[in-house]
C-alpha positions as CSV (number, residue, x, y, z in Angstrom):
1,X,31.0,13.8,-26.7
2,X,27.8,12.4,-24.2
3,X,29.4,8.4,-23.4
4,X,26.9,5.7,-23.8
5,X,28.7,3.0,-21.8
6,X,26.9,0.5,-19.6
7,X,27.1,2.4,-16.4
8,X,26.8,6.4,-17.7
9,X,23.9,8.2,-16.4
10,X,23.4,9.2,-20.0
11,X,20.8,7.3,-21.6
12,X,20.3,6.1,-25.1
13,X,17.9,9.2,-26.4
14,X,16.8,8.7,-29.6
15,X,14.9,5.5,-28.7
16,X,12.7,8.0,-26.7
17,X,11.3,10.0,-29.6
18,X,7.8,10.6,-29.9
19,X,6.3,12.7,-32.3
20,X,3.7,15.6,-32.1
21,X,0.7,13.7,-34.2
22,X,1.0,10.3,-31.8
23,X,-1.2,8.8,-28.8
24,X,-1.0,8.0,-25.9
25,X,-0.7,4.2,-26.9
26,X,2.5,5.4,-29.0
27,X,4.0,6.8,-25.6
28,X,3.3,3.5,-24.0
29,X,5.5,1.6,-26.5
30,X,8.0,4.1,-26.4
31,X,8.4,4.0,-22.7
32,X,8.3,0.4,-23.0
33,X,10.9,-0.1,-25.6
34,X,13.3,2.6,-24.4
35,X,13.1,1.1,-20.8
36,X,13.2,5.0,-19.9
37,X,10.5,6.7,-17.6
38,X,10.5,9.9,-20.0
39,X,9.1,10.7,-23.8
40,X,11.1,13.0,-25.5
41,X,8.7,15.0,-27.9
42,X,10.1,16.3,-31.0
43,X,8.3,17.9,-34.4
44,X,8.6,16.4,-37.7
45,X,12.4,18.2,-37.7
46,X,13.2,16.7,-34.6
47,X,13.5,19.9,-32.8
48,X,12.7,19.6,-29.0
49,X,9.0,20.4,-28.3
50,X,8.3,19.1,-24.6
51,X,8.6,16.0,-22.4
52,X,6.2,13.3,-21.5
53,X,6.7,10.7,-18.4
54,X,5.0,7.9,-17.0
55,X,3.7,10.0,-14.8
56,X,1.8,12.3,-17.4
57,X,0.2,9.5,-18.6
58,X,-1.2,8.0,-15.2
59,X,-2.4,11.2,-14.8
60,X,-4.3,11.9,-17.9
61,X,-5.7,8.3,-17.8
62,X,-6.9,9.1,-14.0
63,X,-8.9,12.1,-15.7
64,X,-10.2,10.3,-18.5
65,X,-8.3,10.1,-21.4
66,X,-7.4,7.3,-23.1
67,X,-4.7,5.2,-25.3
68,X,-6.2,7.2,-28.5
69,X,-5.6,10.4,-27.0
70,X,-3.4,12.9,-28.9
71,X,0.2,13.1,-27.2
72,X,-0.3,17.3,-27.3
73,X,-3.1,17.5,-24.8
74,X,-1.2,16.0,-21.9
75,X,2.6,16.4,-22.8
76,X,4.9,18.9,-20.6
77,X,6.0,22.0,-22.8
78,X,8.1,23.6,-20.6
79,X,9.9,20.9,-19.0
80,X,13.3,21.4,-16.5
81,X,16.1,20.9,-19.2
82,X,19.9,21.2,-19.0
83,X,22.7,22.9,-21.7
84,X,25.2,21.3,-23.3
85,X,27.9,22.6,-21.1
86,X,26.0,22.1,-17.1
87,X,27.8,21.6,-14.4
88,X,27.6,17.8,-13.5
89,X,27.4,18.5,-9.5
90,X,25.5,21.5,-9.8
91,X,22.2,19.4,-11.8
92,X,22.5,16.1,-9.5
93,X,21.7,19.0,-6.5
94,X,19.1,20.6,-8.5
95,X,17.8,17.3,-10.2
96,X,17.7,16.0,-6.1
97,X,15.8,18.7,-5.1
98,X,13.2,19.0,-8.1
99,X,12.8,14.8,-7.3
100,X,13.7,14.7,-11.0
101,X,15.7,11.5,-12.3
102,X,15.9,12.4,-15.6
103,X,16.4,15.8,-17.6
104,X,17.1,16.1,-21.3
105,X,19.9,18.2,-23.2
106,X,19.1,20.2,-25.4
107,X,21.4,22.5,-27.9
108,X,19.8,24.6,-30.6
109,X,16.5,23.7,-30.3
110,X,17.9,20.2,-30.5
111,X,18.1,17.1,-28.2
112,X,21.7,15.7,-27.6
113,X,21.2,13.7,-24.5
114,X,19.1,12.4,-21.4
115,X,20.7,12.6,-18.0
116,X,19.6,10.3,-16.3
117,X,21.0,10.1,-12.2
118,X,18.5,6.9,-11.4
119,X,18.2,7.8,-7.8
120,X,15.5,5.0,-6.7
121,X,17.7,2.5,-8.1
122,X,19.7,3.0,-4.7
123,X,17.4,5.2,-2.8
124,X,14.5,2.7,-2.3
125,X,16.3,-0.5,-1.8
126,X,15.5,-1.0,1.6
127,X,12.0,-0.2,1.8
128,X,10.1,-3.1,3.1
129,X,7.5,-5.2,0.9
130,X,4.6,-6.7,2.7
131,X,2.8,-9.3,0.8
132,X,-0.9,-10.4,2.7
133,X,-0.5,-14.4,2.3
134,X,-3.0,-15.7,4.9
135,X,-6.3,-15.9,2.9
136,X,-8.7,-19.0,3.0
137,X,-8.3,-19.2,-0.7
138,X,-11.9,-20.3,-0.6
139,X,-13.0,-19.1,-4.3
140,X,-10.2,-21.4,-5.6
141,X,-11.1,-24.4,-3.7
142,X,-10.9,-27.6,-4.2
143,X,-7.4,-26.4,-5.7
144,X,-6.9,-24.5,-2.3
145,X,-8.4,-27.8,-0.2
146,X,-4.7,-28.9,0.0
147,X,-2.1,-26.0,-0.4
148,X,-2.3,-22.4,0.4
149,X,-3.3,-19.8,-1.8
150,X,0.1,-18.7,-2.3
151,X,1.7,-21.8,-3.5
152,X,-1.6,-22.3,-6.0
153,X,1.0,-23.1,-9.3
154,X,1.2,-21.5,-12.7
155,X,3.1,-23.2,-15.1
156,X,4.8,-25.4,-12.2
157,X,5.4,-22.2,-9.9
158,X,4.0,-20.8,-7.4
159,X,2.1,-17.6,-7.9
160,X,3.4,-15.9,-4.8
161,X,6.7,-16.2,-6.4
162,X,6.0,-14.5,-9.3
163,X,4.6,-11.7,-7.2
164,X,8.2,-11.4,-5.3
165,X,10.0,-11.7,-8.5
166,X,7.5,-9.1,-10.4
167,X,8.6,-6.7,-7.0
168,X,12.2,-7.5,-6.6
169,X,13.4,-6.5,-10.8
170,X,12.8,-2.8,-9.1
171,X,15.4,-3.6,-6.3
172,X,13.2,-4.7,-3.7
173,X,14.9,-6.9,-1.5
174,X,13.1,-7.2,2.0
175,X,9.7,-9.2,2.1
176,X,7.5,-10.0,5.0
177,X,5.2,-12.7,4.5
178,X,1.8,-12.2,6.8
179,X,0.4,-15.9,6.9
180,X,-2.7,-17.6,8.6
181,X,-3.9,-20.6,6.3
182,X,-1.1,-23.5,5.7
183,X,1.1,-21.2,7.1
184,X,4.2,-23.8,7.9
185,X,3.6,-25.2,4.0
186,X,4.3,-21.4,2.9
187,X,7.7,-21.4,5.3
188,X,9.1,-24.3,4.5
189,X,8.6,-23.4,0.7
190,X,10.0,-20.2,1.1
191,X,12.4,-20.1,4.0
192,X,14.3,-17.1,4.4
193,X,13.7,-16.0,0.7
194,X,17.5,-17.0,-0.2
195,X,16.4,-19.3,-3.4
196,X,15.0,-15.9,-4.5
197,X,18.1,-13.4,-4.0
198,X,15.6,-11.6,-1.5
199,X,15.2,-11.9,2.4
200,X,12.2,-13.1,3.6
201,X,10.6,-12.8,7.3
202,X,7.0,-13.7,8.7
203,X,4.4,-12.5,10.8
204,X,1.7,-15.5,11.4
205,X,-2.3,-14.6,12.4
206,X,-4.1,-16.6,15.4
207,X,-6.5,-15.8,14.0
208,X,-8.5,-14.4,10.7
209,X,-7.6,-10.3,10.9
210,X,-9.3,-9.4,7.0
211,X,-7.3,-7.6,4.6
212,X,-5.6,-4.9,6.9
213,X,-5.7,-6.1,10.4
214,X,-2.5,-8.4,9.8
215,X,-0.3,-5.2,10.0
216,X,-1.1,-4.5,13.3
217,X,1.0,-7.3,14.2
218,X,4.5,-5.5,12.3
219,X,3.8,-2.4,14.9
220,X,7.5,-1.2,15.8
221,X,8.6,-4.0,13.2
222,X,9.2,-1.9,10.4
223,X,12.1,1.0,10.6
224,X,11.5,2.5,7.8
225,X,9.1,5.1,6.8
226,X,7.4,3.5,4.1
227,X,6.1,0.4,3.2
228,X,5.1,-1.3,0.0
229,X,1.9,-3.7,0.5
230,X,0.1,-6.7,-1.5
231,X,-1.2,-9.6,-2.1
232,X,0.0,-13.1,-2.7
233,X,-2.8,-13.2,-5.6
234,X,-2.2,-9.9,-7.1
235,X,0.0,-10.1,-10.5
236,X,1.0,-7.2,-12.1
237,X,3.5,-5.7,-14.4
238,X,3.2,-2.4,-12.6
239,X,6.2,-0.1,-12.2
240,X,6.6,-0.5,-8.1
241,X,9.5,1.9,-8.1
242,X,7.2,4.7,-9.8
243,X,4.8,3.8,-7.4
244,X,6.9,4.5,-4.7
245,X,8.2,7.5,-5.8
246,X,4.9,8.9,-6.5
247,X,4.3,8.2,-2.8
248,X,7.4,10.0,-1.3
249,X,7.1,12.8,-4.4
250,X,3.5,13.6,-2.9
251,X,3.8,13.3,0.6
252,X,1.0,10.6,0.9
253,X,0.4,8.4,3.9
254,X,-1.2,6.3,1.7
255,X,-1.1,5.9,-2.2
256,X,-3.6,3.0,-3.7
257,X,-2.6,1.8,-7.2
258,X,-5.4,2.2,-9.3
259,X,-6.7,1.2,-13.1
260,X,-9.4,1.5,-15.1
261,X,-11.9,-0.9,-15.7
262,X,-14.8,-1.2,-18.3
263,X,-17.9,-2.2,-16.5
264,X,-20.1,-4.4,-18.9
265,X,-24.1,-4.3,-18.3
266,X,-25.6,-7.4,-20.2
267,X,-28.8,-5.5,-20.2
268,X,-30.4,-3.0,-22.5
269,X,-30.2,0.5,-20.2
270,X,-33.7,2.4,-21.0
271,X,-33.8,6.0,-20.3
272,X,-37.3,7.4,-19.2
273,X,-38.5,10.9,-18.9
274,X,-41.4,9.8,-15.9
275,X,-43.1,7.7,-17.9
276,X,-42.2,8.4,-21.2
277,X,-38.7,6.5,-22.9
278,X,-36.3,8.9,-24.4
279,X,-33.5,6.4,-25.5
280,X,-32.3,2.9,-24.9
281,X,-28.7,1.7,-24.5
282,X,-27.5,-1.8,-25.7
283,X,-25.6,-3.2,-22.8
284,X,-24.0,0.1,-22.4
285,X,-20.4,-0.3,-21.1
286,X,-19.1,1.9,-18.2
287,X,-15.6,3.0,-17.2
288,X,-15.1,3.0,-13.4
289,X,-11.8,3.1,-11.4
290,X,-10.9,0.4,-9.3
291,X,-8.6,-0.6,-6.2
292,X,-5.7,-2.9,-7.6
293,X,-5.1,-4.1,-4.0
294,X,-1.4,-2.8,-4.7
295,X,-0.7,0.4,-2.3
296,X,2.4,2.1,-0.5
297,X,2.0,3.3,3.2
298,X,3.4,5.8,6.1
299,X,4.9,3.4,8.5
300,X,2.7,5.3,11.0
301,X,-0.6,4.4,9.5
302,X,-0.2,1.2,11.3
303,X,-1.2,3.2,14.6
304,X,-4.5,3.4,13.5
305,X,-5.0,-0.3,13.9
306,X,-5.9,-2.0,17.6
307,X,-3.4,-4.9,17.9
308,X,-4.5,-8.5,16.4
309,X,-8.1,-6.7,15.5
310,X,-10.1,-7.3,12.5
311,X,-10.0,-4.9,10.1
312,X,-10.3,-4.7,6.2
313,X,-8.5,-2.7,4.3
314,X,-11.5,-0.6,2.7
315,X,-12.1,0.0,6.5
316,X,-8.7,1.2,7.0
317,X,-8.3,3.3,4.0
318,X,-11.8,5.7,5.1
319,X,-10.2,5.6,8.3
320,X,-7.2,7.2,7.4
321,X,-9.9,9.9,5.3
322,X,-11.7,10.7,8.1
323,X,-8.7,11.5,10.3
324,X,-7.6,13.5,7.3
325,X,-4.6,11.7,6.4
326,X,-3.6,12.4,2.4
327,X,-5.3,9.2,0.6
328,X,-4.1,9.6,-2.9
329,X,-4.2,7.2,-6.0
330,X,-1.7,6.3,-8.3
331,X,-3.3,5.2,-12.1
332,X,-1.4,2.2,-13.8
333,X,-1.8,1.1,-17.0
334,X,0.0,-1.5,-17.0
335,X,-1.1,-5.1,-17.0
336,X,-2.7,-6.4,-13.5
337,X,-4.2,-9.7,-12.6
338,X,-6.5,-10.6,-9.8
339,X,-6.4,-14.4,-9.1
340,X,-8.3,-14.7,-6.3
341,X,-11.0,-16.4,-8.7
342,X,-10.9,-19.9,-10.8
343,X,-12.2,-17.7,-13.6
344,X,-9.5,-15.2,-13.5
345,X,-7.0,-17.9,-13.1
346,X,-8.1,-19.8,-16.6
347,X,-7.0,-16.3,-17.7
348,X,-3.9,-15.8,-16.8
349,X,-2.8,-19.1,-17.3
350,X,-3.7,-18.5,-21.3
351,X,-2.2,-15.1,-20.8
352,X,1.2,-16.4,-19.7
353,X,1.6,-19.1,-22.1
């Protein structure tokens, strides 16, 4: 009999259930409610017809789809499953090498269990966090006339805070802190991260360096091979962990977190043939993907920047293009907040509440 107890690698399954006729949406509150990365997609019988992950989804959103979209245009029919019988040792080598953390078990036609080995869990624990705190803040001012951006509160706390504590529930536990602006309020807030069960360590500008040139100054700094980077005023509910292992699964030197975002036009688009109008769109709306500001990067990529230089990070990212490093982007679809503006603040504040 497959144990269910609090530390089994076997999950609870049947909260994973999706069925053939659902959406994407449907997947979404599965994975959400299941707190499992993986779909399990059964007919109206419940017999086993295919798998879908998290990472089926950001994929089919990157391409176009949407939360409507049938669950059978995107889900993975001939997934890597395991018998009732496997060999325990045997799967965790073959589960290892696939980069799988999950499989599901299936016996006549049926699903009787997820194996689950949860290698990021303690995998990815030490991979460094760098969180860009040193901005002027100067869209938030007067709020930012006094305090740095970082300590700007919601609901009594700061928002870099919820940052950290939004990074560390998927066991990240090292944080550098870039700083410029108030820098010594930020320290003595923070300190060495203890407050927050997390260790915390700073690199301080001269000097304004833009969006990317602050990691010039963590050359030979960080050991590790990969590195998880943001901002104090980025807020997101965005699955860091699969964001790093999408990174290490693809061999990227540098993965940018991306979503979708409606454009609105407020004008009436008119389509013309020369001079002649062939159609009119009423403040037509316009899906475009954009750069969260949330990205994972090769150690190494820091080599490309000139040592307390200037540089932005939409500068460093064709950079790395044109030397022909492997630029890839993750899709989210999970919720993400940019508070760099009053105007985006008022709206998280009522979102949180």
């Amino acid at each position: 009999m497959i144990s269910k107890k609090r530390n089994s690698p076997f999950l609870d399954f049947k909260k994973t259930f999706i069925q053939l006729d659902q959406k994407v949406k449907d997947a979404l509150k599965s994975l959400n409610y299941s707190r499992s990365r993986l779909c399990i997609v059964v007919d109206k019988k419940n017999s086993f017809k295919g798998v879908l992950n998290d990472g089926d989804i950001r994929r089919a959103l990157l391409k176009g789809k949407t939360l409507e979209t049938k669950i059978t245009q995107i889900y993975n029919k001939r997934p890597y499953i395991l018998k009732e019988n496997f060999n325990k040792k045997v799967v965790l080598k073959k589960l290892k090498l696939k980069k799988i953390d999950q499989a599901p078990i299936i016996s006549r036609n049926k699903v009787i269990g997820i194996f689950n080995i949860d290698k990021s869990i303690f995998q990815h624990l030490k991979i460094p966090v760098v969180i860009m705190s040193g901005g002027l803040g100067s869209r938030l001012k007067p709020i930012t006339s006094k305090i740095p951006k970082a300590l700007v509160p919601i609901k009594k706390i700061p928002m870099l805070s919820i940052v950290i504590d939004n990074v560390k529930k998927y066991g990240f536990i090292n944080f550098t802190l870039t700083t410029f602006y108030k820098s010594k309020l930020i320290k003595t807030y923070f300190k060495n991260g203890k407050n927050l069960d997390v260790s915390i360590d700073y690199v301080r500008e001269n000097k304004p360096l833009g969006t990317a040139g602050s990691l010039s100054l963590l050359k030979k700094k960080i050991r590790q091979k990969n590195f998880l980077l943001t901002n104090c005023d980025v807020i997101s509910e965005i699955n860091y962990r699969s964001l790093l292992d999408f990174h290490i699964k693809n061999k990227a030197d540098l993965t940018i977190a991306v979503k979708k975002y409606i454009s609105k036009n407020n004008f009436g688009e008119i389509i013309t043939k020369g001079i002649r109008v062939s159609n009119i769109l009423e403040k037509p709306k316009n899906d475009i993907i954009i750069n969260s500001g949330i990205y994972v990067l090769k150690t190494k990529c820091i080599n490309f920047l000139k040592y307390g230089e200037h540089k932005d990070m939409d500068e460093l990212i064709m950079l790395l293009i044109k030397k022909k490093k492997k630029v890839i982007a993750f899709p989210f679809y999970e919720n993400w907040f940019d508070l760099g503006t009053k105007d985006q603040l008022k709206i998280f504040k009522n979102y949180s509440n």
